[in-house]
C-alpha positions in Angstrom: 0.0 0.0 0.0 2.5 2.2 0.7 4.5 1.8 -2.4 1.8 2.4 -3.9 0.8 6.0 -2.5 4.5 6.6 -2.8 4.6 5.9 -6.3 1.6 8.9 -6.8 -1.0 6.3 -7.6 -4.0 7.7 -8.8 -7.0 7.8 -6.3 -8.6 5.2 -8.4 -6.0 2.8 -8.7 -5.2 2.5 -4.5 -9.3 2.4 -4.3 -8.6 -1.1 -6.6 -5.8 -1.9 -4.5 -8.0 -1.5 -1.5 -10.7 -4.0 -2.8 -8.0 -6.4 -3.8 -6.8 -6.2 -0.2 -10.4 -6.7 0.9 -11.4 -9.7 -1.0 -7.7 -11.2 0.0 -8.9 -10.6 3.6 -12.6 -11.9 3.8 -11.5 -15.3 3.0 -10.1 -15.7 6.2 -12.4 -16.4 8.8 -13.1 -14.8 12.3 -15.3 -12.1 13.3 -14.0 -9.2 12.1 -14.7 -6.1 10.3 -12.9 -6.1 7.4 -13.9 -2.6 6.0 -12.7 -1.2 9.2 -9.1 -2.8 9.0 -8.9 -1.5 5.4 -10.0 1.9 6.2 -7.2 1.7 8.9 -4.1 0.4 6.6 -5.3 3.2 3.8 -5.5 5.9 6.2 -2.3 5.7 8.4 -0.3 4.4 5.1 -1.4 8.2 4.3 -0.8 9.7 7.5 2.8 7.7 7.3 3.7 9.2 4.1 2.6 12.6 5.2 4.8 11.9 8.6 7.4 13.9 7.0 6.4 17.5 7.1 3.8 19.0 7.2 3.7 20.2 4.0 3.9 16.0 3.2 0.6 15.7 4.4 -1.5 18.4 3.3 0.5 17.0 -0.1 -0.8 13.7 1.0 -4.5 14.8 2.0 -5.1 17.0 -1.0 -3.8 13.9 -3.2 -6.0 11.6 -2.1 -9.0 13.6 -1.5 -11.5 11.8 -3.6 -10.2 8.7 -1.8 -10.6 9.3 1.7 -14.3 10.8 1.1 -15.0 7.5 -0.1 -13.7 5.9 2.6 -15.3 8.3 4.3 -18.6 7.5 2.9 -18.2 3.7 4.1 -17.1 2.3 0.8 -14.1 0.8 0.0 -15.4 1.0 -3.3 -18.9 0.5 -4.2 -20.1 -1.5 -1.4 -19.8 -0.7 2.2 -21.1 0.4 5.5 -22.6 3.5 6.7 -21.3 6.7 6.3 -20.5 7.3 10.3 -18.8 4.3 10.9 -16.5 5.0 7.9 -15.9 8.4 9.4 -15.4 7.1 12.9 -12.9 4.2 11.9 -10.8 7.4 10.0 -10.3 9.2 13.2 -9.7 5.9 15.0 -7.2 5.5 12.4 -5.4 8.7 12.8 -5.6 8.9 16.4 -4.1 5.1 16.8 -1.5 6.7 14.3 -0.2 9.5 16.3 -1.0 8.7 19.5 2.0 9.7 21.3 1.2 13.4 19.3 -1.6 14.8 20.9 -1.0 18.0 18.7 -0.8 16.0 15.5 -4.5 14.2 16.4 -5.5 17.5 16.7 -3.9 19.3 13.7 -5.2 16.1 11.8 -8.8 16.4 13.0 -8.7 20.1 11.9 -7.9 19.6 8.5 -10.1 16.6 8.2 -13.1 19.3 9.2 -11.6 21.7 7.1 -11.9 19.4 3.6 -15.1 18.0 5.1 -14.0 14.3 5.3 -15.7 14.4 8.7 -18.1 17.0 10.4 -17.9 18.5 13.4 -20.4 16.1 15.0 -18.5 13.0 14.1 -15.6 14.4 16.0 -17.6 15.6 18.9 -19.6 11.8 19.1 -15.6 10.4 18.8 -14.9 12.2 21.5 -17.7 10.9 23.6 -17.0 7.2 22.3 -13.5 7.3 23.1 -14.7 7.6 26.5 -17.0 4.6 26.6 -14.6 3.2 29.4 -13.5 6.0 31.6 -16.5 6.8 33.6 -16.4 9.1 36.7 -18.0 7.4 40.2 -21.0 9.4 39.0 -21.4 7.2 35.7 -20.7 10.6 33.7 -17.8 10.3 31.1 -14.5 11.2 32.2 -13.6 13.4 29.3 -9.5 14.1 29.2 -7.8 17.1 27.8 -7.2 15.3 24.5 -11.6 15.0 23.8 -12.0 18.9 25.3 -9.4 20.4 22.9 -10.7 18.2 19.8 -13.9 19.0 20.9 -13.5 23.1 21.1 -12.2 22.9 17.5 -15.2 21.2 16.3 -17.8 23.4 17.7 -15.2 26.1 16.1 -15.4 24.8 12.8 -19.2 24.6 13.5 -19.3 28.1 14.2 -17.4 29.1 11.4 -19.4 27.3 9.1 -22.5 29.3 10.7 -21.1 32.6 10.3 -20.2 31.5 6.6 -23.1 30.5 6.0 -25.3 33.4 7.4 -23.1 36.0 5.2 -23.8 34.3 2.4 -27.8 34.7 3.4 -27.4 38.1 4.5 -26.1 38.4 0.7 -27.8 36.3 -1.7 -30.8 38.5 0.4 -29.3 41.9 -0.2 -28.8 40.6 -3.8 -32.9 39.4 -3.8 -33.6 43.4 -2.6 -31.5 45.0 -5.1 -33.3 42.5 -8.0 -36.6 43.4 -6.7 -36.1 47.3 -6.2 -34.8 47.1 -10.0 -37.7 45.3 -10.9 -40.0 47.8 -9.2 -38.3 50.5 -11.0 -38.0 49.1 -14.1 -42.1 48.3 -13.9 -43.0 52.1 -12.8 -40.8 53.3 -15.7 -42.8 51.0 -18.3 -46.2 52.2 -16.5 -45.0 56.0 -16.7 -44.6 55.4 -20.7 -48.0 53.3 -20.7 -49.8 56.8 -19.4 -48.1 58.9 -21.7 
């Protein structure tokens, strides 16, 4: 696989690769989710090509972009899972990757938001899963620093997103005014020429 990215393989081609890789693997048996561990090899053979620099990986994201949305998506190719589980076992992915980087899960998390791979609510309900084990005395999750700071960058992604989106309201709207007021204008003109 890694030769493979190495070698600048087109999106397409790995996504073969990956199928290949998948149909080698379901003739074993044992209860195990084979989409997952696929997911897992194409995503940190990514993240270990864009180990490097980080220049390497935003080379290494932008490059594969059309394949990790798929694998996003649940696919491997054209059959697959659902969407959030594809998303989930990408962050799994990069956080088994770098987990001696706190930063780097972070920084990886962020740009995943930022090409929309994942949403901010897939990050917030990792966050919560990750804690599935660590329970206070109370039964409440016992959240670490880790989960808060991935979490703050999602709901700042999320409110970015909202004050994107509400300028672009505020101006297709302004826009819908200005049409109308022309319109208005231009109808009194023709009425004006009507009278005459």
């Amino acid at each position: 696989m890694l030769n493979l990215l190495r070698g600048r393989a087109k999106a397409e081609d790995v996504m073969a690769h990956l199928e290949s890789v998948k149909n080698a693997l379901e003739t074993t048996e044992g209860d195990v989710n084979i989409d997952s561990i696929v997911r897992s090899i194409a995503v940190q053979s990514l993240l270990h090509i864009g180990s490097r620099s980080f220049s390497h990986f935003l080379n290494a994201i932008e490059r594969y972009l059309p394949l990790l949305r798929n694998l996003a998506s649940g696919s491997i190719s054209t059959t697959g899972s659902s969407g959030l589980e594809g998303r989930m076992d990408i962050m799994n992915a990069v956080s088994d990757f770098w987990k001696n980087s706190r930063h780097m899960i972070v920084i990886v998390f962020d740009k995943l938001m930022q090409y929309q791979i994942v949403d901010p609510t897939d990050v917030v309900a990792w966050a919560f899963t990750r804690t599935g084990d660590k329970r206070l005395s109370t039964g409440q999750p016992n959240i670490g620093a880790l989960e808060w700071e991935i979490i703050q960058g999602a709901l700042n992604k999320a409110n970015g997103r909202v004050v994107i989106a509400r300028r672009k309201v505020a101006t297709l709207r302004k826009e819908d005014d200005e049409k109308a007021a022309l319109a208005k204008v231009s109808d009194g003109a023709a009425m004006e020429v009507d009278a005459e």
